[in-house]
NUDRENDO-983681 format. One record per residue (C-alpha): chain; residue number from 1; z, x, y. Coordinates in pm, whole numbers, plus 50000, padded with zeros to 5 digits. Layout:
<nodes>
NODE   nuvo   pake       z       x       y
NODE      A    NUM       Z       X       Y
...
</nodes>
This chain:
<nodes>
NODE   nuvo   pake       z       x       y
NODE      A      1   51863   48656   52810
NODE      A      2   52096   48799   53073
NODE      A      3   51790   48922   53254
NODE      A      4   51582   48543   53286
NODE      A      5   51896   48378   53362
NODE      A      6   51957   48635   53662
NODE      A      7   51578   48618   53767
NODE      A      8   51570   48194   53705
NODE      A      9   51819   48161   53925
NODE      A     10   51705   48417   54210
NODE      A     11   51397   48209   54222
NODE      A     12   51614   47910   54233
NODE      A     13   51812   48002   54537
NODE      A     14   51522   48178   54749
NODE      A     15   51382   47863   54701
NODE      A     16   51643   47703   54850
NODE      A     17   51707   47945   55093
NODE      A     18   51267   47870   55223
NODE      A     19   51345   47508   55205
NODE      A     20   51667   47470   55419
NODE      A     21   51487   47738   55654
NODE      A     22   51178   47469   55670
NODE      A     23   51419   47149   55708
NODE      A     24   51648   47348   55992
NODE      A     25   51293   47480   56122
NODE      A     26   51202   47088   56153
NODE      A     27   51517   46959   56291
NODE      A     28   51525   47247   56577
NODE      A     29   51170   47174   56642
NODE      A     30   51244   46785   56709
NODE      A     31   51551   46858   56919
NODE      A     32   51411   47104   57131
NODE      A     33   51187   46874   57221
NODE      A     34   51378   46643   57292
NODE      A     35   51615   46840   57541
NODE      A     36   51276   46963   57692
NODE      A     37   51147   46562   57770
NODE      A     38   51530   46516   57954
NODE      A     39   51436   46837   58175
NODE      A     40   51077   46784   58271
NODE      A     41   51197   46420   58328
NODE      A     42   51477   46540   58615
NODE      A     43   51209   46787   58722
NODE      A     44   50971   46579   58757
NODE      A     45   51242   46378   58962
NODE      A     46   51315   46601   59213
NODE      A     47   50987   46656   59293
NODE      A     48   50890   46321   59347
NODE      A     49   51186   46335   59582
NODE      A     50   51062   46676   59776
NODE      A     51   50636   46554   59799
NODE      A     52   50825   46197   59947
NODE      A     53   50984   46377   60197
NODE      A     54   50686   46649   60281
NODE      A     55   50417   46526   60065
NODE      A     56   50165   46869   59945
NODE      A     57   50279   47108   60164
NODE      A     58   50619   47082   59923
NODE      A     59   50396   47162   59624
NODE      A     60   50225   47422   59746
NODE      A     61   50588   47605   59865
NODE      A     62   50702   47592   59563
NODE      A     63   50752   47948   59346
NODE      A     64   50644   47845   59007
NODE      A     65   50649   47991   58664
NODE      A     66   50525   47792   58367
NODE      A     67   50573   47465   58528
NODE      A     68   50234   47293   58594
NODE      A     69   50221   47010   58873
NODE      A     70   49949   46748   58967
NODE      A     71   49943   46503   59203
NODE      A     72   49702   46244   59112
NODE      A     73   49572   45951   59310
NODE      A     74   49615   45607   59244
NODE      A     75   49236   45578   59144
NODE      A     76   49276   45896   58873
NODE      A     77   49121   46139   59138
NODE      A     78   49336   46463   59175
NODE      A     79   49457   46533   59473
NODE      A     80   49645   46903   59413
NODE      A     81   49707   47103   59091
NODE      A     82   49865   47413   59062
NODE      A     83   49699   47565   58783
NODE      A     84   49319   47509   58887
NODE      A     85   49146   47392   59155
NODE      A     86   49149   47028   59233
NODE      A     87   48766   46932   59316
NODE      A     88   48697   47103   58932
NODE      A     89   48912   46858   58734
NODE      A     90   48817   46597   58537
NODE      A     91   48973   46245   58626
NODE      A     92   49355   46174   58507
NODE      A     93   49345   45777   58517
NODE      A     94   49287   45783   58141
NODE      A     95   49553   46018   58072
NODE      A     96   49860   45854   57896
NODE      A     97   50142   45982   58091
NODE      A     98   49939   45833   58425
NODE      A     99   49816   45543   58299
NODE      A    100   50193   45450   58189
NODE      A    101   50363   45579   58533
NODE      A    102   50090   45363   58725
NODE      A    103   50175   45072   58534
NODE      A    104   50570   45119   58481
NODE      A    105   50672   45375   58759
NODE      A    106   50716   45642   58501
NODE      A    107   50556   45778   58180
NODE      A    108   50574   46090   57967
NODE      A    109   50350   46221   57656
NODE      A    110   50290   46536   57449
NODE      A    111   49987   46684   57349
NODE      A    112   49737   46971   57333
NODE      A    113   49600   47087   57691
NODE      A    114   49222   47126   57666
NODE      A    115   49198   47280   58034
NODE      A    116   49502   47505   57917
NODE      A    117   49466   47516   57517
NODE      A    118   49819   47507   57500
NODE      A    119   50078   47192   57410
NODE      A    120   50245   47081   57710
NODE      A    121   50528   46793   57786
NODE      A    122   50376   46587   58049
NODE      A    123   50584   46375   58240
NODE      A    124   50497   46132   58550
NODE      A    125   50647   45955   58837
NODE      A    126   50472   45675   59025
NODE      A    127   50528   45757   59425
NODE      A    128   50598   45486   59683
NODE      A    129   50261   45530   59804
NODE      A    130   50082   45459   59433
NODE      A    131   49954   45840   59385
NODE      A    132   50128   45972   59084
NODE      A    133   50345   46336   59022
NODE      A    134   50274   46480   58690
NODE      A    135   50481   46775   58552
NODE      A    136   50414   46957   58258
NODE      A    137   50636   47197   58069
NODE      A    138   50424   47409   57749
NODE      A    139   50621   47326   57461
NODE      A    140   50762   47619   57238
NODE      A    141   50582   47567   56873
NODE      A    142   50771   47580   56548
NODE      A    143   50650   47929   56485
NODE      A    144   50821   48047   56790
NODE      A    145   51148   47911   56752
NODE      A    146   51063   48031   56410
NODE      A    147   51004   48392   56548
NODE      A    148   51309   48383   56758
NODE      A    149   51489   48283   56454
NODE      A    150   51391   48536   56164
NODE      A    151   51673   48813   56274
NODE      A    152   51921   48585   56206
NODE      A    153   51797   48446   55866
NODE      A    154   51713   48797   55788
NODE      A    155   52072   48851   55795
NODE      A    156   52158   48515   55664
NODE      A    157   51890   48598   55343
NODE      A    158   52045   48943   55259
NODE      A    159   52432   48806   55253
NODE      A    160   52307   48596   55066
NODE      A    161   52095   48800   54807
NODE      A    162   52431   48982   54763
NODE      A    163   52619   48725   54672
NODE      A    164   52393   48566   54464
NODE      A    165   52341   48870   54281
NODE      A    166   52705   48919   54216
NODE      A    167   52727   48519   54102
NODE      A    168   52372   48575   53869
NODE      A    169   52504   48843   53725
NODE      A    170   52879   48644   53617
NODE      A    171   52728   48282   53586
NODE      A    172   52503   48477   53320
NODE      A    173   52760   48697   53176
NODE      A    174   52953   48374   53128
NODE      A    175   52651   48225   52995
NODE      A    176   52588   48437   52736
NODE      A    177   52881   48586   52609
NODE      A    178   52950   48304   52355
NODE      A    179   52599   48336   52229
NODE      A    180   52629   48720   52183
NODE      A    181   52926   48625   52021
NODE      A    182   52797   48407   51727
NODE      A    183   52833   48436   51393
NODE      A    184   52497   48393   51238
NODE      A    185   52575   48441   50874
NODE      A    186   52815   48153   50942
NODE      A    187   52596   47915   51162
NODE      A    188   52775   47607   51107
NODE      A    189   53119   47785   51189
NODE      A    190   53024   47806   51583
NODE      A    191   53123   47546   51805
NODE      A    192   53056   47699   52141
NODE      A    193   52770   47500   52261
NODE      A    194   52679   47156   52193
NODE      A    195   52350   47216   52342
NODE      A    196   52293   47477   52019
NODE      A    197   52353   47318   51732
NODE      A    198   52039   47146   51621
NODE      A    199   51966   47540   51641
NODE      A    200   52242   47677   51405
NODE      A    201   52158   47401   51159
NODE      A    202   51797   47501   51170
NODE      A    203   51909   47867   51110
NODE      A    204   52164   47767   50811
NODE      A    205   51907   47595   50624
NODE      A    206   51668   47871   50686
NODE      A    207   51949   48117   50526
NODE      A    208   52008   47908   50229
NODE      A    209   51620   47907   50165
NODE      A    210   51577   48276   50226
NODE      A    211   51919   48362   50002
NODE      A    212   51767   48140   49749
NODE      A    213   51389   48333   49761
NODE      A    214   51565   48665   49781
NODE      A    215   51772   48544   49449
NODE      A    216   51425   48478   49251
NODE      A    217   51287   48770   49364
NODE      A    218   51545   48996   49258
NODE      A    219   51585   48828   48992
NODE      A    220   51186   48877   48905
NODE      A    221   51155   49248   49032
NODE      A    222   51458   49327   48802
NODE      A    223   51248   49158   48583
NODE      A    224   50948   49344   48600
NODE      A    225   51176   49647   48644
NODE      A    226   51268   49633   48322
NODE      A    227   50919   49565   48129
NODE      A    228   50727   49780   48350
NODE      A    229   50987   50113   48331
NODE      A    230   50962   50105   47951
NODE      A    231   50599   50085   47895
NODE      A    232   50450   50302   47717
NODE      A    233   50163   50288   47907
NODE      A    234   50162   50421   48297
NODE      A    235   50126   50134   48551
NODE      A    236   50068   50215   48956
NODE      A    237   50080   49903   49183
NODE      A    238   49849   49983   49507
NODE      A    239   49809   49795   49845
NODE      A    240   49462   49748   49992
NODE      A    241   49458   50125   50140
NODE      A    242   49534   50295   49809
NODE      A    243   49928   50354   49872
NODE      A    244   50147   50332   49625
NODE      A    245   50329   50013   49621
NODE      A    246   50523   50059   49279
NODE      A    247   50504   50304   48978
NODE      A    248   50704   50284   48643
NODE      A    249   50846   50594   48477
NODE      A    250   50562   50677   48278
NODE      A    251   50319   50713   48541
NODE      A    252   50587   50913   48768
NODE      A    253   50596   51159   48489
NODE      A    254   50183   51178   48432
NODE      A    255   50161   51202   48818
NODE      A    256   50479   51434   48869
NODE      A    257   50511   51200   49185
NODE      A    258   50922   51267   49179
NODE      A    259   51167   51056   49342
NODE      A    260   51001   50967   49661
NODE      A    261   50633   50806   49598
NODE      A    262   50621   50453   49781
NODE      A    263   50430   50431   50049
NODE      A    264   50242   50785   49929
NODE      A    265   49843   50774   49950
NODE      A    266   49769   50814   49540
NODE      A    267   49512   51059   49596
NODE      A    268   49781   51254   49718
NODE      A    269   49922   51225   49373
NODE      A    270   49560   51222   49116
NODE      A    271   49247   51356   49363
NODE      A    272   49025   51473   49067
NODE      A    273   48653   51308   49153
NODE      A    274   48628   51101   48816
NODE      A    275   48948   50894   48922
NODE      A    276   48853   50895   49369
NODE      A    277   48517   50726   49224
NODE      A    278   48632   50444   49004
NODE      A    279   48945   50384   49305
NODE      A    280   48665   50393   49572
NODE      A    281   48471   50124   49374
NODE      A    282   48750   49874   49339
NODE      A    283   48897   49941   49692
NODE      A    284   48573   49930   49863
NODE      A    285   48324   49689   49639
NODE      A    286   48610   49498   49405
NODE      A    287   48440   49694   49076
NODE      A    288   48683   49732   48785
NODE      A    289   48645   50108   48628
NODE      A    290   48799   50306   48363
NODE      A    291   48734   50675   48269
NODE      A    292   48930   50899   48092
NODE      A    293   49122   51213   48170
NODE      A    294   49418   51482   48059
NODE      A    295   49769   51487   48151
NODE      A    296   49965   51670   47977
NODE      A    297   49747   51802   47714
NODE      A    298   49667   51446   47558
NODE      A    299   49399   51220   47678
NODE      A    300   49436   50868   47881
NODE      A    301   49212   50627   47926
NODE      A    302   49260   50533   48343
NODE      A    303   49188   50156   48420
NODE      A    304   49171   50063   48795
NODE      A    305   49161   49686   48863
NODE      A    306   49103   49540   49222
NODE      A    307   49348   49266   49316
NODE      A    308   49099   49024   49511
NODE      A    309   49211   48727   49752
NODE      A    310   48887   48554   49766
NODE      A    311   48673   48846   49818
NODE      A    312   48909   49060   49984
NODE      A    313   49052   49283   49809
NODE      A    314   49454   49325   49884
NODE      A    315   49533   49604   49597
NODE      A    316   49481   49799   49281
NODE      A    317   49648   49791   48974
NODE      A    318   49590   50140   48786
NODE      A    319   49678   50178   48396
NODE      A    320   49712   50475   48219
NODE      A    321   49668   50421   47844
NODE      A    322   49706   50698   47582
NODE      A    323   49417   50732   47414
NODE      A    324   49458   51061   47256
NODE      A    325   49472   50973   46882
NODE      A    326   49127   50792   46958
NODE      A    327   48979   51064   47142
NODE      A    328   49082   51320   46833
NODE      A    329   48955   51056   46610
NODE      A    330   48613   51003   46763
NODE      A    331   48582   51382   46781
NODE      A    332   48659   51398   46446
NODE      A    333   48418   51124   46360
NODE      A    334   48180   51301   46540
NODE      A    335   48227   51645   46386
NODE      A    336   48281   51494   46056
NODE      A    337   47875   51338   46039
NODE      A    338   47737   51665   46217
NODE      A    339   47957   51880   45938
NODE      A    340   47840   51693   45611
NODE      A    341   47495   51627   45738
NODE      A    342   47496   52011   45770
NODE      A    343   47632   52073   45415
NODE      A    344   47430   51828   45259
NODE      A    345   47125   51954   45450
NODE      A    346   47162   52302   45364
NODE      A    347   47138   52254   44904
NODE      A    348   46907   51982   45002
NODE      A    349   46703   52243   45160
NODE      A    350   46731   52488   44833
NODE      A    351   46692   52208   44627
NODE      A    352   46346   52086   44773
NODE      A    353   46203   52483   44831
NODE      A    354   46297   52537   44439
NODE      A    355   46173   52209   44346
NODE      A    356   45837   52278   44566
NODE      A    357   45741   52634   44422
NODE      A    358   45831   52511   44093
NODE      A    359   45569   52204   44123
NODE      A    360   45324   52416   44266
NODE      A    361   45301   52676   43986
NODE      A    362   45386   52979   44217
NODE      A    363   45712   53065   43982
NODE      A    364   45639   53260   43693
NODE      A    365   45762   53120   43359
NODE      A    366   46003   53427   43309
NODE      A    367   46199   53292   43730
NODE      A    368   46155   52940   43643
NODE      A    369   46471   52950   43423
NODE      A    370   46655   53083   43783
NODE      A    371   46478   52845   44012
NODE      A    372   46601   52601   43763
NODE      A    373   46969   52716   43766
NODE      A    374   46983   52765   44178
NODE      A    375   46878   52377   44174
NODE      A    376   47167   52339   43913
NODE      A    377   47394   52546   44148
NODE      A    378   47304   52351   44449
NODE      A    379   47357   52008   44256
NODE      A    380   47673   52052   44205
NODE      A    381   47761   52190   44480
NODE      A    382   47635   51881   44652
NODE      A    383   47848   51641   44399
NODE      A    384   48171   51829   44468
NODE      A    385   48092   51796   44831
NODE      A    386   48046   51429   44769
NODE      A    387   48324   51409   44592
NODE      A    388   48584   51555   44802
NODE      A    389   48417   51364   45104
NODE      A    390   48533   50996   44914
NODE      A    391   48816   51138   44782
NODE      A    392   48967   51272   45141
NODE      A    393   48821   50922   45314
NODE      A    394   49038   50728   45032
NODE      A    395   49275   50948   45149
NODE      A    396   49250   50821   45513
NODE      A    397   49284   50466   45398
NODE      A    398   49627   50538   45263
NODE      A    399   49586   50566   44886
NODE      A    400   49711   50218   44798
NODE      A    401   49580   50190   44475
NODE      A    402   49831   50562   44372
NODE      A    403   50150   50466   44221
NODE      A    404   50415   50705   44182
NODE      A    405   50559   50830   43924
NODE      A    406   50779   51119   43770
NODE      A    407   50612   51413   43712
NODE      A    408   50666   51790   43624
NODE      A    409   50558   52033   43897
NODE      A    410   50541   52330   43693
NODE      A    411   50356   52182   43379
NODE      A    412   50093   52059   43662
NODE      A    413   50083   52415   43802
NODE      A    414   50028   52614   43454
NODE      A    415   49749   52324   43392
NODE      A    416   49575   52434   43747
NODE      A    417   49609   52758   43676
NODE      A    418   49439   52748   43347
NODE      A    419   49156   52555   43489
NODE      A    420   49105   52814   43753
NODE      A    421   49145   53133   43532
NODE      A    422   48742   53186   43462
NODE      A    423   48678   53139   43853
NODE      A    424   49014   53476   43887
NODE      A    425   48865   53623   43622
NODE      A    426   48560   53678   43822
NODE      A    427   48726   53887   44070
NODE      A    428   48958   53999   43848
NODE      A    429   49255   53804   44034
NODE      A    430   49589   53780   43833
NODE      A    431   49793   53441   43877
NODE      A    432   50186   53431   43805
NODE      A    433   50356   53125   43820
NODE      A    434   50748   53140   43866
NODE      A    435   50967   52854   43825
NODE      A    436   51303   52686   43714
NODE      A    437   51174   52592   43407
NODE      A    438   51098   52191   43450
NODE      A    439   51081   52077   43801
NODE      A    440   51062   51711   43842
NODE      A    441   50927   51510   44109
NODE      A    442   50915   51121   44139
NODE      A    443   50546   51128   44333
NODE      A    444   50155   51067   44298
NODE      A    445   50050   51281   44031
NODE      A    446   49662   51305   44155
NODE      A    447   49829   51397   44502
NODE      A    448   50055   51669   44387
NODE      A    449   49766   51851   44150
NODE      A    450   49551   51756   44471
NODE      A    451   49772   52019   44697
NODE      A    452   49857   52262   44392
NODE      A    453   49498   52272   44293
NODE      A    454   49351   52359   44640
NODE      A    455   49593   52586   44712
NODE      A    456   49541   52807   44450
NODE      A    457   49206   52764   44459
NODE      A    458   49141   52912   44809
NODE      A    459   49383   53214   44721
NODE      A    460   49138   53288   44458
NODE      A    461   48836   53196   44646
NODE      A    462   48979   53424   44966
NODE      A    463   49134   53765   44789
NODE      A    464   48954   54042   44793
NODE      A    465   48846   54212   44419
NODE      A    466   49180   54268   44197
NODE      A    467   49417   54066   44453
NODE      A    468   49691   53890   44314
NODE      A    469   49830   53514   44346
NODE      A    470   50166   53417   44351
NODE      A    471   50273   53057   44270
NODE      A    472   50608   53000   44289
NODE      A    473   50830   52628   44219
NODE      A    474   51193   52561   44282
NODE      A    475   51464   52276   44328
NODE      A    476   51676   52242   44541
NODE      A    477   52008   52029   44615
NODE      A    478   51700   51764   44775
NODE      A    479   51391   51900   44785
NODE      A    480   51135   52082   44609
NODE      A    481   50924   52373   44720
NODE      A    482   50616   52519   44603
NODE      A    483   50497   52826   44769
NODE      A    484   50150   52990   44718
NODE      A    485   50115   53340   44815
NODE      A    486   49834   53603   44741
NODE      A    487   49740   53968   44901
NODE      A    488   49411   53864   45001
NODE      A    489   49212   53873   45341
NODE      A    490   49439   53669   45563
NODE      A    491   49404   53433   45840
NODE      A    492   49375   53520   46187
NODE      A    493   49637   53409   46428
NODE      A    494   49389   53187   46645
NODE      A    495   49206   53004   46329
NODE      A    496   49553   52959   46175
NODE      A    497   49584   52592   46406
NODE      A    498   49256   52474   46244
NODE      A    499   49232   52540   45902
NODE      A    500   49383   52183   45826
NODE      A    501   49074   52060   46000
NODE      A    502   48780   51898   45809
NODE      A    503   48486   52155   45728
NODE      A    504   48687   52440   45944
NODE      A    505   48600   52749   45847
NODE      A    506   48745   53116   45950
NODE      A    507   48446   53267   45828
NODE      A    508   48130   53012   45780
NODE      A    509   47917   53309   45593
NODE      A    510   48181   53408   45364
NODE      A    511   48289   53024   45284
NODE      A    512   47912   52965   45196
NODE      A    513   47833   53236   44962
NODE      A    514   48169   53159   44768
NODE      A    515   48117   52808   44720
NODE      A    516   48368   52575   44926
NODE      A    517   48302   52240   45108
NODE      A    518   48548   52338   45407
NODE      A    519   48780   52019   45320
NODE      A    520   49043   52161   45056
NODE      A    521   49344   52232   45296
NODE      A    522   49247   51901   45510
NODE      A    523   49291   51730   45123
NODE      A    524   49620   51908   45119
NODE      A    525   49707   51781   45433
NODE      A    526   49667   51435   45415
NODE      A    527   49815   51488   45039
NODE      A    528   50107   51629   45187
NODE      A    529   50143   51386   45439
NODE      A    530   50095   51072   45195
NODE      A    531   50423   51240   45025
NODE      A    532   50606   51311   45365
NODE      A    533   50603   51647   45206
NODE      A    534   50600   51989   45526
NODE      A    535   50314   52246   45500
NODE      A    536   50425   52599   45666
NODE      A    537   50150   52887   45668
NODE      A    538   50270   53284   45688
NODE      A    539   49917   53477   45726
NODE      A    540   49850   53802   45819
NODE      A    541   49504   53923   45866
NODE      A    542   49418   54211   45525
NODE      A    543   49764   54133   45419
NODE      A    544   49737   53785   45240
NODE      A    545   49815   53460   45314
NODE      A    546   50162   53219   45168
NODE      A    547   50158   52829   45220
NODE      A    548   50439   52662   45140
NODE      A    549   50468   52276   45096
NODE      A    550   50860   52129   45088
NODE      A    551   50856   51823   44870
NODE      A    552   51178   51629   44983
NODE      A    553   51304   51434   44675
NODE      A    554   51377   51034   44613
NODE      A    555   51418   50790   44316
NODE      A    556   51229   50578   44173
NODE      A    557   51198   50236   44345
</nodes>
């Protein structure tokens, strides 16, 4: 401000520095010329006085400089000129300064000389004998008393640049030291300057407005602060060159963006090509996309969302949803119908090549009674497969129709036992059951001879010839553990993850010749987990395997 005050009024006073120059320029010019008409007048005078006396032989003696003289006859004819040569000029009678001193005895004019192209001061005096004595001064223009002048207001101008300068610089000082001074968070508090205040009103109700919109928008990013930061899903906030704008916790963490994010370009942050070609597509062409990708070892489905204005669009909005137990599920699902399509396939197979032969005649009578029995075997192997499939999807489905009720561990246990003692006998396996005498549990009896019966069923099923199977019960101050052990062919350490999965099998040759449909420990895993009961495997491969389930007690509702 300092600055245009100081330059305004510069151009203000040089101004009026070129117009007084012009007005004095104007007022010399007029005086001059007057003093000029008084001199040519006596000049012209004392001539008259001097051709009187000696008439052109006075005119011709005299040592002239810029003075002009004619003497013209009474008729307009010149008689003598001292510039050019009589006989050559043109006739005077019409010339104003002549025609005046012809008619009043004197006359004087200014104008342009056409002869001379200069401006003259002509000035004439009628003579006794009626010819007429013209004198004529050039007249000094404005541009040379100009010229004659511009030392002087050279000097003049630079005093009084100075000065000016000096009283800019404290007229603006003065100026604006009050406004420098304001208060601006307290408009209406200044009283410096009338001239202002329509100003500092304007700027206090402009505060009020802008400390009221900064209230609701605090209030409404604290707001969405506090929803967004505890989502469980991640949520990224974009502008329309893929920065981030915002991110709540969740996201930071899937994104390991840290502390310092806003403002980052995201695919500093996630650059794998699934996620740049669903981003490109909503920053580019306004697309929505979604595709799914790890963090962290679980699965999330990414949404990205354009923000559109019109048709621009003006950001993203990215969400990160875990999708993990759906993912596991679907894989499941999916493994699940390739599994039992596979089991069923295979004694469906048997079944149809016994059935075949057998229709065909090409058995003979003495093999038809083991064709017969293989389609027997097969049968029932397909039931039991059938079987556990409904029972482990009734399982899935929570079991509502099982009530609890009390029950005694180890009476189930010798019962299990008994029913499995033709399959040990086989492979001459010995089963021992230790317990506390009667155990009681308040739980889902089908459940609980669900896990006891599986369990000792794959010990048996997976020991080699004369192994032995330990099944152990016993109470505690609040829980109840059974424990199966046996000395059998153990689990190796990298299958010992997925043996709770459905149709999972360590060894998918062995598992076939002996019998099992692959789903007994995933039954004892969702049996277990119906119960809230803990499954904990010890297996060591040619050493045997012990599971052990901890039953954690309660009372009847």
């Amino acid at each position: 401000m300092t600055k245009q005050i100081f330059k305004h009024m510069q151009i203000l006073i040089t101004v009026a520095l070129l117009v007084a120059f012009a007005a004095m320029l104007g007022i010399l010019y007029s005086y001059f010329g007057v003093v000029q008409e008084g001199q040519v007048k006596a000049e012209a005078r004392l001539a008259a006085q001097g051709v009187e006396a000696e008439g052109v032989t006075y005119l011709e003696r005299l040592d002239l400089d810029t003075t002009r003289v004619t003497l013209v006859a009474a008729n307009g004819q010149v008689i003598y000129d001292s510039e050019a040569d009589a006989s050559s000029l043109e006739n005077h009678i019409s010339r104003p300064e002549v025609k005046e001193a012809l008619e009043d005895g004197e006359g004087m004019s200014t104008r342009f000389s056409g002869t001379l192209l200069k401006a003259f001061v002509y000035c004439a005096e009628r003579l006794p004998d009626g010819t007429v004595l013209r004198i004529a001064e050039p007249r000094d223009t404005a541009i040379n008393i100009a010229a004659g002048m511009i030392p002087f207001v050279l000097m003049l101008l630079i005093i009084l640049m100075v000065c000016m300068w000096f009283a800019a610089r404290h007229v603006a000082r003065r100026i604006t030291q009050p406004l420098n001074q304001l208060d601006l968070d307290h408009p209406m508090e200044n009283d410096e300057y009338e001239e202002i205040s329509p100003l500092l009103k304007r700027i206090y109700v402009q505060q009020k407005q802008i400390a009221d919109e900064k209230g609701r928008l605090v209030r409404i990013e604290r707001d969405f602060t506090a929803v967004t930061q505890h989502m469980a899903e991640g949520l990224i906030l974009l502008d329309e060159e893929g920065r981030v704008l915002n991110m709540n916790n969740k996201a930071g963490k899937l994104l390991n963006a840290g502390d310092v994010y806003i403002g980052t370009d995201i695919l500093a942050l996630e650059r794998r090509e699934k996620f740049r070609e669903i981003l490109a597509g909503a920053l580019n062409d306004g697309e929505h996309g979604e595709t799914v990708l790890p963090y962290d070892r679980l699965s999330y489905q990414v949404d990205v969302t354009p923000v559109l204005d019109g048709k621009k669009v003006i950001g993203t909005v990215v969400l990160l949803f875990d999708v993990t137990e759906r993912e596991t599920a679907e894989q499941m699902r999916r493994e699940f119908t390739a599994n039992v399509s596979h089991e069923l396939k295979t004694p469906l197979h048997t079944i149809s090549g016994c059935a075949e032969m057998l229709e065909s005649g090409g058995v003979k009578p003495e093999d038809q009674k083991k064709f017969v029995h293989l389609i027997y075997t097969q049968v029932q192997r397909m039931i039991t497969l059938v079987q556990d499939i409904l029972y482990i999807s009734h399982l899935d489905e929570g079991a509502v129709d099982m009530s609890c009720s009390r029950i005694d561990m180890c009476l189930i246990a010798d019962k299990v036992i008994e029913s499995l003692s033709p399959e040990a006998a086989k492979k001459h396996v010995s089963i021992s059951l230790d317990s506390d005498g009667e155990v009681i549990y308040y739980g889902v009896p089908r459940l609980t001879e669900s896990i006891i019966f599986n369990l000792i069923d794959n010990a048996i099923k997976y020991n080699k010839e004369g192994g032995k199977v330990h099944v152990s019960i016993r109470a505690g101050s609040d829980t109840i553990t059974l424990q199966v052990a046996d000395n059998g062919i153990g689990i190796p350490q990298d299958d010992q993850d997925r043996i709770f999965e459905r149709f999972y099998r360590v060894d998918k040759s062995r598992s076939r010749e002996i019998g099992g449909t692959g789903l007994g420990l995933a039954i004892v895993k969702h049996a277990a987990m119906l119960q809230n009961a803990q499954i904990r495997l010890e297996s060591r491969l040619g050493q045997g395997s012990t599971f052990t389930v901890i039953f954690q007690e309660k009372s009847p509702e």
